[in-house]
C-alpha positions as CSV (number, residue, x, y, z in Angstrom):
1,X,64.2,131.3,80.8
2,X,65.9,129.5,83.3
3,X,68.5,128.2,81.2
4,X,69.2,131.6,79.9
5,X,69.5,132.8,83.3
6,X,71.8,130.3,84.2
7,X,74.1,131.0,81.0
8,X,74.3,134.1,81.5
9,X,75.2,134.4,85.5
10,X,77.8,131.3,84.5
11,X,78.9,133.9,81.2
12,X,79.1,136.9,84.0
13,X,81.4,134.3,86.2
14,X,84.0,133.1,83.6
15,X,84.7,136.8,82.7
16,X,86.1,137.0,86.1
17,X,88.3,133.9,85.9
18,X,91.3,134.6,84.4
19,X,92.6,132.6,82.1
20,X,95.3,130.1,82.2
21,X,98.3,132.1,80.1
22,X,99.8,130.1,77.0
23,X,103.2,127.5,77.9
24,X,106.2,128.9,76.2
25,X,107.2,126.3,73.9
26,X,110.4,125.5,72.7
27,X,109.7,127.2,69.4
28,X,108.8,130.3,71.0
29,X,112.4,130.5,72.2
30,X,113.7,129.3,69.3
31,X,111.7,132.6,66.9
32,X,112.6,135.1,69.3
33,X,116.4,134.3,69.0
34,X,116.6,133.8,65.9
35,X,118.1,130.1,66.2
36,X,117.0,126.7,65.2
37,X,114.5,124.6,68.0
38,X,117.4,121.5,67.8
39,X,119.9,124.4,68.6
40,X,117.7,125.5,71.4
41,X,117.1,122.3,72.7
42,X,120.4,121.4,72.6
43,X,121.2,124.7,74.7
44,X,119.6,123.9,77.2
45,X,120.4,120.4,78.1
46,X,124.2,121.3,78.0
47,X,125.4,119.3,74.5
48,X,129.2,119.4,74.7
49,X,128.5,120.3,70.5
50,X,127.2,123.9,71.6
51,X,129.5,127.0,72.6
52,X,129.2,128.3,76.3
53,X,128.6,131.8,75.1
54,X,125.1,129.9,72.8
55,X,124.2,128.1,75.9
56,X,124.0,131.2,78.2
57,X,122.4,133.2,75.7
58,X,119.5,130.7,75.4
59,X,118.9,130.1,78.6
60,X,118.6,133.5,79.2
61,X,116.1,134.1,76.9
62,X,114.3,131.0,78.0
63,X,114.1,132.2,81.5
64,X,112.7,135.8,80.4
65,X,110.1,134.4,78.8
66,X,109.5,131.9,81.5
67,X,110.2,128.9,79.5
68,X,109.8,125.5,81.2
69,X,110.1,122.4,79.7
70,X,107.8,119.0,80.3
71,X,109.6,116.3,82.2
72,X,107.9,113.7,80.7
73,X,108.1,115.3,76.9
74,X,111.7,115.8,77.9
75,X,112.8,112.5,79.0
76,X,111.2,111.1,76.1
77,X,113.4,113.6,74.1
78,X,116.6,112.8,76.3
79,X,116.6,109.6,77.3
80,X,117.3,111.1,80.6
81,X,115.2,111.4,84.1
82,X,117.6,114.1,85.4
83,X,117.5,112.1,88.5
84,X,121.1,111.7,90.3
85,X,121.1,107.8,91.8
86,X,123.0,107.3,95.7
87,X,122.2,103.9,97.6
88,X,123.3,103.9,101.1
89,X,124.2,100.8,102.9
90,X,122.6,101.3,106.3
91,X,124.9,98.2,108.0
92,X,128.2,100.3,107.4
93,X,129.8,101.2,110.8
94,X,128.6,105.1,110.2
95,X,126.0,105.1,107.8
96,X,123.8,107.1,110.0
97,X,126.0,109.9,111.5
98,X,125.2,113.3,111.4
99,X,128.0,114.0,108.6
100,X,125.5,112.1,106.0
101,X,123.0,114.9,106.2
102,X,125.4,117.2,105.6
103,X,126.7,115.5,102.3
104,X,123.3,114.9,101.0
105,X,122.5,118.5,101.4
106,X,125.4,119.1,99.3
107,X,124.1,116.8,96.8
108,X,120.8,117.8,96.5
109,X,121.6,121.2,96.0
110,X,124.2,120.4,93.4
111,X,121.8,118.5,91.9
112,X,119.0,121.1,92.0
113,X,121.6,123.6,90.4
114,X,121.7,122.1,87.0
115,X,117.7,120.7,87.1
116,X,118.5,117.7,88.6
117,X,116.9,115.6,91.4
118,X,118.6,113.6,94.0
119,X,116.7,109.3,94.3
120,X,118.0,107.8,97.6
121,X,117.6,104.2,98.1
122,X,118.8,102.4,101.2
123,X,119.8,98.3,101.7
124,X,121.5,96.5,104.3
125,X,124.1,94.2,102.7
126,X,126.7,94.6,99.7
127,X,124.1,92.3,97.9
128,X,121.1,94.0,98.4
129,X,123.4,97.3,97.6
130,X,124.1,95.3,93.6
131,X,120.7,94.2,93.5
132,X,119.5,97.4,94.2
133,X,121.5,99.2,91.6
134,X,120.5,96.6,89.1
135,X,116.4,97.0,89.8
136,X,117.3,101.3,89.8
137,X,118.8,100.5,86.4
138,X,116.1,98.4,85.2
139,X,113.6,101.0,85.8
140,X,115.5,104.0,85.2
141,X,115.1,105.5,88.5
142,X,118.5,107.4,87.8
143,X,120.6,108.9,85.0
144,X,123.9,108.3,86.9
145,X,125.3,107.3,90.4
146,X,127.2,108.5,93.4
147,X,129.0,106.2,94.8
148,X,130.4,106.6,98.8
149,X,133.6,105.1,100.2
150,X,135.2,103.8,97.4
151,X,136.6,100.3,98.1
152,X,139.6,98.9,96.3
153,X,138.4,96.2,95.1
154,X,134.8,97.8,94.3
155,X,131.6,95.5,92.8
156,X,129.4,97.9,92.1
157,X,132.0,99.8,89.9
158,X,132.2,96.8,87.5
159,X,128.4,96.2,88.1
160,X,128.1,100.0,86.4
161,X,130.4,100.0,84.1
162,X,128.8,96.6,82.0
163,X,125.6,98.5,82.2
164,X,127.0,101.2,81.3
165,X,126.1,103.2,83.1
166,X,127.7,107.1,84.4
167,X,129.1,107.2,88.5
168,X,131.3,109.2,89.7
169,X,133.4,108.2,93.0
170,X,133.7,109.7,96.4
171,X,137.2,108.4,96.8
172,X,139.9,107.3,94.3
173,X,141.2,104.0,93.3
174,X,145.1,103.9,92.2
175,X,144.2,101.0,89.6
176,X,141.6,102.9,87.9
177,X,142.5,106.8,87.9
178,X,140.7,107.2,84.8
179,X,137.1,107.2,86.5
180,X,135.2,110.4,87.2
181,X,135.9,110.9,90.9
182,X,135.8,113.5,93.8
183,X,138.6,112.7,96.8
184,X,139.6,114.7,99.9
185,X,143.3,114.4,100.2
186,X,143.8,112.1,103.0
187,X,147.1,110.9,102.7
188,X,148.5,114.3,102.1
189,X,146.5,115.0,106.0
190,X,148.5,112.1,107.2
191,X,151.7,113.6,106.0
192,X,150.6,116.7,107.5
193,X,149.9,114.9,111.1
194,X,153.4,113.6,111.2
195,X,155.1,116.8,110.4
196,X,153.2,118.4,113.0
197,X,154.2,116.2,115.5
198,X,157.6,115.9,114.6
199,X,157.9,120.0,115.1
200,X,156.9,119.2,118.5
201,X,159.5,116.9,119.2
202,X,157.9,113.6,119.0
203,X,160.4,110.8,117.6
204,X,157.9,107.6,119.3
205,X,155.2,108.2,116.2
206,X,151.9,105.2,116.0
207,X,149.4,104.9,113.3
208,X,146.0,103.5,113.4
209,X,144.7,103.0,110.0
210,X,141.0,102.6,108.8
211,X,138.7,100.0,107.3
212,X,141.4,97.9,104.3
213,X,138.8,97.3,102.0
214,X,138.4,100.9,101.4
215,X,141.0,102.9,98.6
216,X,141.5,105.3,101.1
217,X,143.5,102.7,103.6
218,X,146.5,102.6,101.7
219,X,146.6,106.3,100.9
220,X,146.7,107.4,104.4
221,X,149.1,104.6,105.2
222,X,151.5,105.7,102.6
223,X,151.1,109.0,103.6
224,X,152.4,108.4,107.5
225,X,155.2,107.2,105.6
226,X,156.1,109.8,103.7
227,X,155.5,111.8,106.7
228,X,157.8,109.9,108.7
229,X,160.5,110.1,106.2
230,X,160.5,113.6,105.6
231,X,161.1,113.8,109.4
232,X,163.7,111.3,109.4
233,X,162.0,109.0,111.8
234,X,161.5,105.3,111.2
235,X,158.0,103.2,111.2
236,X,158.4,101.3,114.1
237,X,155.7,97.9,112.7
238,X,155.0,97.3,116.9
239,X,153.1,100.9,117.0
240,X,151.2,100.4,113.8
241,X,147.4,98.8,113.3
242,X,144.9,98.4,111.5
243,X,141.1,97.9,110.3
244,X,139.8,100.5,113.1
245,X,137.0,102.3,111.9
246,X,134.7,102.2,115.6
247,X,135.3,103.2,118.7
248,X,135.8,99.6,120.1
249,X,138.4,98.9,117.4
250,X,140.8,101.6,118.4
251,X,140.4,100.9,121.7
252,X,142.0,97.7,121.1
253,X,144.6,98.6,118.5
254,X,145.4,101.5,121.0
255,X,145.8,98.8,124.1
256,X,147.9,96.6,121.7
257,X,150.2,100.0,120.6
258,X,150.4,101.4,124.2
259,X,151.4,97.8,126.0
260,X,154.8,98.2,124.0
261,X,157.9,98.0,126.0
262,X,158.6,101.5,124.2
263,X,155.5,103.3,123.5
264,X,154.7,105.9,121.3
265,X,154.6,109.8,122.5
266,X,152.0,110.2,119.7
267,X,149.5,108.5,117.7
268,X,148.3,108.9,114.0
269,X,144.8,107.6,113.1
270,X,142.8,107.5,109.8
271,X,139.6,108.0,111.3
272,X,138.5,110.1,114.1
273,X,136.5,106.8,115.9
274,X,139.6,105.3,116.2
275,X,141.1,108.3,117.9
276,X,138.1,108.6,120.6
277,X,138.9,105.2,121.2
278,X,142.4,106.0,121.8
279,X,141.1,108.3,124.5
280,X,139.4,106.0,126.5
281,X,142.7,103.7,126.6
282,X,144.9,106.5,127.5
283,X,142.3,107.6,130.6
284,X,142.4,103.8,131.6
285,X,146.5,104.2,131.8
286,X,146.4,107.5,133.7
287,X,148.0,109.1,130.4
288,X,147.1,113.0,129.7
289,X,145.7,113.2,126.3
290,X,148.2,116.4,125.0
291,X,150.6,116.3,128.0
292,X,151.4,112.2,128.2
293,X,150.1,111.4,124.2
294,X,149.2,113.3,121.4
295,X,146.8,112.4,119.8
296,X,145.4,113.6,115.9
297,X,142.3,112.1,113.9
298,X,140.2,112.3,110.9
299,X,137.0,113.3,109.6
300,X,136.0,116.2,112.0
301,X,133.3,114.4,113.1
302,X,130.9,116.4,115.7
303,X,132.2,114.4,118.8
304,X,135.9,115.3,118.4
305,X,134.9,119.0,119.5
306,X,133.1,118.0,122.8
307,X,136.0,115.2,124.1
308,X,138.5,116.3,126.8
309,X,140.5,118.2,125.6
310,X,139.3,118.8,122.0
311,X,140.6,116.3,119.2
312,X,142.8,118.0,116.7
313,X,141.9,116.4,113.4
314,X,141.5,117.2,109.7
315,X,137.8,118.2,108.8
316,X,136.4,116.9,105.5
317,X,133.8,119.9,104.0
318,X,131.1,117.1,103.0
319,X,128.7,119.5,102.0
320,X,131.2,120.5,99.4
321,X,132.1,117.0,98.8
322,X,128.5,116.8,97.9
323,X,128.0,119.6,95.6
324,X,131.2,118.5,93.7
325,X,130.4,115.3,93.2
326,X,126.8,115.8,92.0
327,X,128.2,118.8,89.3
328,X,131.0,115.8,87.8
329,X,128.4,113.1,87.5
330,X,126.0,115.6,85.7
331,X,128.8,116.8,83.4
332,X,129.5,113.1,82.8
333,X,125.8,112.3,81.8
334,X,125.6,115.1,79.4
335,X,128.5,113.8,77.4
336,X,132.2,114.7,79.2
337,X,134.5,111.9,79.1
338,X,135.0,111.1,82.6
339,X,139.0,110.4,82.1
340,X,138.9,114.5,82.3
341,X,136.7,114.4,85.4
342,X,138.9,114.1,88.9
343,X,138.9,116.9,91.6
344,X,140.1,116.8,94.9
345,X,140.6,118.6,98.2
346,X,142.6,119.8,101.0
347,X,140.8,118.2,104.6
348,X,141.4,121.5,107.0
349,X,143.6,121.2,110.0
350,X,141.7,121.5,113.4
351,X,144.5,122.3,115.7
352,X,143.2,121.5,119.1
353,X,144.3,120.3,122.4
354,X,145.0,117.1,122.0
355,X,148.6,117.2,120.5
356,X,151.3,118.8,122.9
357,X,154.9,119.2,123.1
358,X,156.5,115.3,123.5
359,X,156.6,114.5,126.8
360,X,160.1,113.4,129.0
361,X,160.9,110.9,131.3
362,X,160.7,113.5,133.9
363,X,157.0,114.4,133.2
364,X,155.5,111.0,132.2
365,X,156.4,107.8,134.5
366,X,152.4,106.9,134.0
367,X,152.1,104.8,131.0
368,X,155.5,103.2,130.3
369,X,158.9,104.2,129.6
370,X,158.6,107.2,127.0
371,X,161.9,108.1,125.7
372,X,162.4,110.7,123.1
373,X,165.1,109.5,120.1
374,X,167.8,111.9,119.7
């Protein structure tokens, strides 16, 4: 009697427990359109082979009837984790700054946009970077890689291309145009710099370049010089340096520029570190940052806007940069041919106070003998 009791409060109980509704399965997707479960399938994991008007159709359908697929069942399927791979090497000089939150953001929600999930590793050496990328390989933590601050000469490019292996690049690299990349037009910005000081009557023009290992050194170098040509000034080699990426390092390529028997009215410099350092060499000579030298960076890192006065320099969107870079390595897993695959993007022009009309002789006799060329 017991027992009967007890089967029938625990019958009275599960009548109030609702039960667990039936998964869609692909086939249910499949009958109500009408279209074959490989066609489906297909669909929705974006074969080149099926139309666009197909593809939106199913999905759809597939998220009316609340249709989710297994991520195991599907990688089995696939061959894919729909994981996007990025390995950051915490020794570079700015592998921490703020901006890297900012273009992970991006990513992630690039990635999250087509299904995808973002796998962040870290390592603290260009050989610990390879070896990690071999071990994500091995285990197929990833489908594909991101890969930051393209250098020109680029290991892990050839380490992903014999495994074979998608990536797409944050950066561009003149030998190889053919790879999937996303670049902010920095050379262009150079040209830009140049022009803009030119319309303010500066002939004296210096450039301080970045890291050389990286593609992006020669870019902006060759943009100054288009720059410079178009204004019909000439590259003087005494106000140019290079390989400042810190604030230390353009203090001392700054110093080195500035002590010149004829020292420029302006400087140019790749990154924005190397233009706070400029800053700290001027104050040292008595110079006026926008009244005694111009000065124009790039990046837009968060610092420029908080310096006396304000650095003008040419903000990279790095959220965007993000988003961008995750949608052309997806397109690239799922079968595009990543010779079709390059984008890039204007850097936007932060005019601020730190570029000024070119000084005289009259109004600067505190850092050297300026002299504007005719």
């Amino acid at each position: 009697m017991i027992r009967g009791g007890h089967r029938a409060i625990m019958n009275s109980v599960g009548k109030d427990i609702p039960r667990k509704a039936a998964r869609v399965k692909i086939s249910d997707v499949s009958d109500a359109l009408g279209l074959t479960k490989s066609t489906v399938s297909r669909a929705l994991n974006h074969y080149p082979d099926i139309s666009e008007a197909t593809r939106l159709r199913v999905q759809a359908m597939a998220d009316k009837m609340g249709y989710r697929p297994l991520s195991h069942a599907q990688a089995i399927r696939t061959g894919l984790v729909k994981s996007l791979g990025l390995v950051v090497q915490m020794a570079d000089h700015d592998a921490q700054r703020p901006f890297l939150s900012t273009f992970l953001a991006g990513l992630s929600e690039g990635a999250s946009a087509e299904g995808f999930t973002l796998t962040i590793a870290t390592s603290n050496s260009e050989q610990a970077t390879l070896d990690t990328f071999k071990s994500m390989i091995r285990d197929h933590k990833a489908d594909g890689f991101i890969l930051p601050r393209t250098m020109i000469d680029d290991p892990r490019i050839a380490l992903l291309q014999a495994a074979d292996v998608p990536f797409v690049l944050f950066g561009r690299v003149a030998a190889t145009p053919e790879l999937a990349s996303f670049d902010v037009k920095g050379g262009a910005a150079m040209q830009d710099a140049v022009q803009h000081l030119a319309a303010l009557g500066h002939r004296r023009i210096g450039f301080i370049n970045g890291g050389m290992q990286y593609s992006y050194a020669p870019t902006r170098a060759n943009g100054f010089a288009r720059g410079m040509q178009a204004a019909g000034l000439a590259v003087d080699p005494a106000l140019m340096a290079q390989g400042a990426v810190t604030l230390g390092q353009g203090r001392a390529a700054a110093e080195a520029i500035l002590a010149v028997p004829n020292p420029p009215t302006a400087i140019v410099c790749a990154v924005d570190m190397a233009a706070l350092g400029v800053y700290e060499i001027a104050a040292a000579r008595g110079l006026e940052i926008g009244r005694d030298l111009s000065v124009i960076g790039y990046d837009g890192v968060p610092e420029g806007a908080y310096v006396t006065p304000p650095l003008a320099t040419f903000a990279v969107d790095f959220k965007q940069a993000g988003q961008r870079l995750a949608d052309l390595l997806i397109r690239q897993i799922r079968g595009e041919n990543p010779n079709g695959l390059q984008e890039t993007a204007a850097a936007q022009f932060l005019r601020r106070g730190s570029t000024g009309p070119a000084p005289t002789t009259d109004n600067n006799s505190k850092g050297g003998n300026y002299e504007n060329e005719p």
